[in-house]
N, C-alpha and C positions, 0 to 999 in steps of 0.2 A: 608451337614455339614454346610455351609453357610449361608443356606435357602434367605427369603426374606434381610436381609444385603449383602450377597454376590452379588444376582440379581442387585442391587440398585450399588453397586459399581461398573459392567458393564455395567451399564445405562451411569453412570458418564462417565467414561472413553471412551466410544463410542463416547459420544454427544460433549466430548473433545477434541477424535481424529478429528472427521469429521469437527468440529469449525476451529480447528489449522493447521491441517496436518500435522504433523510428520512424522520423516522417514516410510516407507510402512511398514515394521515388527512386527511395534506395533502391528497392527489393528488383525496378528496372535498370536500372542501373549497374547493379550485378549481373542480371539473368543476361541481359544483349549487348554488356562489353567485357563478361566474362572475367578473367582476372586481372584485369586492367582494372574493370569496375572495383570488382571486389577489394582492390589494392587501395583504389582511392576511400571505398567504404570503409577499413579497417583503420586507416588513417587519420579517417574524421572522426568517426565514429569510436570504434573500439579504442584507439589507442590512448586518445584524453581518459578513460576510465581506470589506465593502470594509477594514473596520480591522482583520483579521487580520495576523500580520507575514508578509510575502511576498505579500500578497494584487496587485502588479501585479509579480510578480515574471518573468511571461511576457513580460512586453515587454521584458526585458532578456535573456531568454533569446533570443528571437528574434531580439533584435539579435546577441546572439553568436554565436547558429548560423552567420549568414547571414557575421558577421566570420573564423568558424572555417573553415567550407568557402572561403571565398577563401585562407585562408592554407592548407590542406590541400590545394589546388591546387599551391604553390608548394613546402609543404614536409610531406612526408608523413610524416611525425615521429612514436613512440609517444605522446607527449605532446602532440600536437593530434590524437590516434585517440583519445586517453583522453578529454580535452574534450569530443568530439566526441559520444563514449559517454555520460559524465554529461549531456550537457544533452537529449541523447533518450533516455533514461529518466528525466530531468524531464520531457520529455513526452510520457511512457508507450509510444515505437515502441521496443519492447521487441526484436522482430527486427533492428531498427538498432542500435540501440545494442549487441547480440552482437556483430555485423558489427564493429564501431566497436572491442569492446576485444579480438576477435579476431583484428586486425591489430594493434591497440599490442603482441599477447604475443607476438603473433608477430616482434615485435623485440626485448622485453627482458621477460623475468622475474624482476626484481628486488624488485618491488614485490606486496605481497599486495592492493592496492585496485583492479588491476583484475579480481584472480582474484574479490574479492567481489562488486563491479559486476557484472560478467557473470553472476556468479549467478544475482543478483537477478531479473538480463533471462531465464535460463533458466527459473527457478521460475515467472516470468508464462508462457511460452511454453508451460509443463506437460514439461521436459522436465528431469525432477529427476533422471537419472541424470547427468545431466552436470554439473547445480548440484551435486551431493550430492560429484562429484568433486573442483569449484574448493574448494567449501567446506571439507571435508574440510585443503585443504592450505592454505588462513588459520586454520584453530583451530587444527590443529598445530601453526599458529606463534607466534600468540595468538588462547587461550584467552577472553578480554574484546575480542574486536573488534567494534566499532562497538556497546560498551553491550551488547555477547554476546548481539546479535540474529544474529551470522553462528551461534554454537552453536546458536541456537533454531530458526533455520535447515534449520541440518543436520538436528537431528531431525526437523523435517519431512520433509527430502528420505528420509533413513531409513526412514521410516516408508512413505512415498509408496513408497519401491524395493521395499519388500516385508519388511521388516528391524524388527519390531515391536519384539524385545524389547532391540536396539541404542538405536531411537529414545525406547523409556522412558528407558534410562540416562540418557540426555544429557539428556530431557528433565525428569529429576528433579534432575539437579546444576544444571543452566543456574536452575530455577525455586527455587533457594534461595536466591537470590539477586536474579533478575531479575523486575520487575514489568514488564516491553512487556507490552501489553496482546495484539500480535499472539501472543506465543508462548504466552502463558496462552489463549488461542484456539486455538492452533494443536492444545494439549495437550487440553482438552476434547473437541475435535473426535476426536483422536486416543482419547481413551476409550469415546465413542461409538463409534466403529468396531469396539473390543472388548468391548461389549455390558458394560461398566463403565459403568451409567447412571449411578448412584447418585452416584459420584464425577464424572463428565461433570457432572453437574448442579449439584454443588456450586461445582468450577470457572466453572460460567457462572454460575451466581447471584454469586458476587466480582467477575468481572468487570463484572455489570448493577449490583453496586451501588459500585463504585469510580468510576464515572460521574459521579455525581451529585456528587463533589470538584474535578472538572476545571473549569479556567478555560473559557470558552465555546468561544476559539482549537481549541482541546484537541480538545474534543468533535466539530469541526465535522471539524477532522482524520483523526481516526478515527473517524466514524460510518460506514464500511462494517462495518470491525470491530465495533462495534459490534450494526450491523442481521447482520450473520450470528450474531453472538452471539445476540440475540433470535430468531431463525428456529431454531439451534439446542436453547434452552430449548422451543422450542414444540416442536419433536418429541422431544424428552424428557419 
């Protein structure tokens, strides 16, 4: 009945789910009602994300990459490496974008945004002793940078190095203040690890239900966070 349009519309929806992760459901939901499924899945799912704010926001990134690397040909500057770096960790080559603000430091350390940036790209790569270092020298300068996700940060990498009872500290001052859902995440997780279920669980039951407040933008943002949060509650 569908023939090749229907096929193509569970193309979409698959290559959507797997990109995002959505609740688990979906992904039955497409496979045994097929492009019916998929129709409703694109609907709920995909289509609120064209009115997201930033939602074509890649095509302007890709125009700039492609504008940046001409001018980083001509003028190899720490401030077209830094460019360089945020716009490939918007999109996610996290190994570039080290590269990227590894050479801006490598000409001026004045600035603490690229020591956080780089971080950031460490923390993807899994190699927190090195984020735990950048980061380390943005709190020491400020304590509140970027909404004191770079503290919440560090406790993770803390924790990650081997450094349990450093990474509470931080992670009990950062959390009197700070609601990022990542570092109320980050800290659950962290409990779990020291067989602290009781409290792990509680943390993740706030964070399951602070959810249901967020604008739709919000949610769609953080549902990884999210889906680990729930993957967590379940083995608690």
């Amino acid at each position: 009945m569908w023939g090749i349009p229907g096929l193509v519309l569970v193309a979409m929806a698959v290559i959507h789910y797997l990109r995002r992760q959505p609740s688990g459901y979906w992904i039955y939901l497409i496979l045994f009602l097929g492009p019916l499924g998929a129709s409703i899945y694109l609907l709920v799912e995909a289509l609120p994300e064209l009115f997201d704010p930033g939602a074509f926001r890649f095509l302007d990134r890709n125009r700039r990459l492609r504008e940046v690397r001409s001018e980083l040909a001509q003028n190899p500057s720490a401030g077209n490496f830094e460019e360089m770096g945020l716009l490939l960790l918007d999109k996610k080559d996290w190994a570039g974008a080290r590269q990227c603000f590894d050479r801006a430091l490598a000409q001026r350390t004045d600035s603490l945004d690229p020591f956080y940036r780089r971080a950031l790209a460490e923390i993807e790569l899994a190699d927190f002793a090195a984020a735990r270092a950048d980061l380390e020298k943005v709190v020491s300068a400020d304590a509140h940078y970027d909404f004191q996700r770079a503290a919440g940060l560090l406790a993770y990498a803390d924790w990650q190095c081997g450094d349990p009872s450093r990474a509470e500290r931080l992670f009990d001052e950062v959390l009197r203040t700070s609601t990022l859902t990542e570092t109320q995440l980050h800290y659950a997780q962290f409990l779990a690890s020291q067989n602290r279920r009781d409290e792990a669980r509680k943390m993740a039951e706030r964070i399951r239900q602070k959810r249901s407040g967020m604008p739709g933008f919000q949610r769609r943002r953080e549902r990884k966070l999210y889906w680990q949060n729930a993957a967590l509650l379940r083995k608690l």
